[in-house]
C-alpha positions as CSV (number, residue, x, y, z in Angstrom):
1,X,0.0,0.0,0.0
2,X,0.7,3.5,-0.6
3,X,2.2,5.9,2.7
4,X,-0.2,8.4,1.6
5,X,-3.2,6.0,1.7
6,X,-2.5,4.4,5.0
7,X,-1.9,8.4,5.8
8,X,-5.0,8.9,4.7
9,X,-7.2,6.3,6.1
10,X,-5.2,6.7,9.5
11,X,-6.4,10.3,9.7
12,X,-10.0,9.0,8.4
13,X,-9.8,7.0,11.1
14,X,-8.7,9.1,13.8
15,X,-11.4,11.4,13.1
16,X,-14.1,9.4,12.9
17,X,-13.0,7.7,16.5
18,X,-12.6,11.3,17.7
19,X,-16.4,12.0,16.2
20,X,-18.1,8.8,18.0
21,X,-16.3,9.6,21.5
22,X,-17.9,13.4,21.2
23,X,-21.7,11.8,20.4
24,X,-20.8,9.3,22.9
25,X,-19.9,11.6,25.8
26,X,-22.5,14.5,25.0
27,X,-25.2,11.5,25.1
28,X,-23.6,10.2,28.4
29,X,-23.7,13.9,29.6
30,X,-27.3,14.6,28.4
31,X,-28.5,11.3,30.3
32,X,-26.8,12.2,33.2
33,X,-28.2,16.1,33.6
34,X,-31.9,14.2,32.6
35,X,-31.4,11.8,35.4
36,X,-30.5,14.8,37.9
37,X,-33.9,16.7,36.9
38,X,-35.7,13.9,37.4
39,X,-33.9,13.8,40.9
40,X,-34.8,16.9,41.8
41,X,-38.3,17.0,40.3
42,X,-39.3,13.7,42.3
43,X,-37.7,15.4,45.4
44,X,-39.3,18.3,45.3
45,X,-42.9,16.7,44.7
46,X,-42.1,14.1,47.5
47,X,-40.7,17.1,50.1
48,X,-44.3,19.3,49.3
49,X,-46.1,15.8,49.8
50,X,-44.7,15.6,53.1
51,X,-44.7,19.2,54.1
52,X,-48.7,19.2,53.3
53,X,-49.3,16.0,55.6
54,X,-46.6,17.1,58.5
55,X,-48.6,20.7,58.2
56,X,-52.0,19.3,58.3
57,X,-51.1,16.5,60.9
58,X,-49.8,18.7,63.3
59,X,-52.8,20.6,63.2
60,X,-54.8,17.7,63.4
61,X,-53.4,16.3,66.4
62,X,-53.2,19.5,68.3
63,X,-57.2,19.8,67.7
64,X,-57.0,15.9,69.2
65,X,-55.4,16.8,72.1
66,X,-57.8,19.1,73.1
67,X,-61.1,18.3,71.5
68,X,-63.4,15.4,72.8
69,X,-64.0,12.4,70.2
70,X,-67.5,14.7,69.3
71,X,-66.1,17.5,67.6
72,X,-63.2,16.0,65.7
73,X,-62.0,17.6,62.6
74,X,-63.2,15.9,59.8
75,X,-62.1,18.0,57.0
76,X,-58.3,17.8,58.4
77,X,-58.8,14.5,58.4
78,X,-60.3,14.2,55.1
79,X,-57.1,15.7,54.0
80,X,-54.8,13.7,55.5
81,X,-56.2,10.6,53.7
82,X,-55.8,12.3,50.5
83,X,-52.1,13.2,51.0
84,X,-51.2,9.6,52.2
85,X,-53.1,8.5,49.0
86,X,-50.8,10.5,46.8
87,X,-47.7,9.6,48.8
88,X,-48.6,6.0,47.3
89,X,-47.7,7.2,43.8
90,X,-44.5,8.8,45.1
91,X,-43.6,7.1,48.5
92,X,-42.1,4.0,49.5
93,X,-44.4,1.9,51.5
94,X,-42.2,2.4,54.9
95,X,-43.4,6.0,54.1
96,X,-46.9,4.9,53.5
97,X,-47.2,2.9,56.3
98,X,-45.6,5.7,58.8
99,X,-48.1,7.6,57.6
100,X,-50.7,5.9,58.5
101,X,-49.7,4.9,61.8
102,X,-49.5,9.0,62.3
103,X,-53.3,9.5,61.2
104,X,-53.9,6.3,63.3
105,X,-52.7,8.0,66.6
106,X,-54.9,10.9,65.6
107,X,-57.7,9.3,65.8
108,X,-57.0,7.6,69.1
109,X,-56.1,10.8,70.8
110,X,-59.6,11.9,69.8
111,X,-61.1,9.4,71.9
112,X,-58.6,10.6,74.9
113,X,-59.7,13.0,77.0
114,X,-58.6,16.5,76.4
115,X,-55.1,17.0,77.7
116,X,-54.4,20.1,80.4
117,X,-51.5,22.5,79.9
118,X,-49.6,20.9,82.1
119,X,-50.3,17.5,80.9
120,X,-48.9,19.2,77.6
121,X,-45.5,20.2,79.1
122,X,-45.0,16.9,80.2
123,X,-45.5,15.4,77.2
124,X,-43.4,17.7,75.1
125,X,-40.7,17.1,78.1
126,X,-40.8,13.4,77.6
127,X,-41.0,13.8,73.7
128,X,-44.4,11.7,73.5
129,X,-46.2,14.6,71.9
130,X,-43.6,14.1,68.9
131,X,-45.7,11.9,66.8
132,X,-44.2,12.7,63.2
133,X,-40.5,11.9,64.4
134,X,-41.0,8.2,62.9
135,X,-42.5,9.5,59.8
136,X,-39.4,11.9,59.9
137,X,-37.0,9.5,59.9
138,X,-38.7,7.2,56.9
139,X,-38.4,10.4,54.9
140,X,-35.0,11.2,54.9
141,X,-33.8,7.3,54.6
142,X,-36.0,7.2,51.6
143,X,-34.6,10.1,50.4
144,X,-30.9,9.0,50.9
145,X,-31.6,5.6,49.4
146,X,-33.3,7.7,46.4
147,X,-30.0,10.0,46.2
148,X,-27.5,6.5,46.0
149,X,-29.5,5.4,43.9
150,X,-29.7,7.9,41.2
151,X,-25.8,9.1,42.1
């Protein structure tokens, strides 16, 4: 063979390696910065998810603690079930199922009697009035495990 053609192809050849590596990293690149947004899109829907039913479930509980079992608050209730319904789509079922252990002690501290200030202080003393610290926890290990998963 000719120098000039093994020149030739050589360069031909060099290019078009050069060429596939550029497509090959900008499509590596673009599928990494996709998977990123989809990341932070999930995590942001999941974290206003929560925030709703932490929000509404604090409310709810404080209005159990010092409400009888005939006045409870059905509409913050009514809410509740729907945010624990749309965590399904989203959520892990350790988050489900937190979740519904937190509406569940709702609803028995409606059929408590009404607690006293001072019963109050003791209960935020001993950290039995924190009833979303379990549903807390699930959160941020789902999150984490989404995170390694997706990094």
């Amino acid at each position: 063979m000719n120098a000039s053609v093994i020149s030739a192809l050589a360069a031909l050849a060099g290019a078009t390696i050069g060429g596939l590596m550029t497509v090959i990293a900008s499509w590596l690149l673009q599928q990494r910065e996709a998977r990123a947004q989809w990341f932070t899109h999930d995590r942001l829907r999941r974290e206003d998810i929560y925030k709703e039913f932490i929000d509404q479930a604090s409310k709810c509980y404080v209005d159990a603690l010092q409400h009888d079992a005939t006045k409870p608050d059905i509409g913050g209730l009514v809410v509740l079930y729907s945010t624990i319904n749309r965590m399904r789509v989203l959520s892990s079922p350790q988050v489900v199922a937190s979740a519904e252990r937190v509406v569940q002690r709702i609803l028995d501290t409606y059929l408590e009697p009404d607690k006293s200030f001072l019963e109050l202080r003791d209960m935020v003393k001993s950290r039995a009035i924190d009833l979303l610290e379990e549903f807390a926890d699930v959160s941020r290990e789902e999150f984490a495990t989404l995170r390694a998963r997706y990094f």
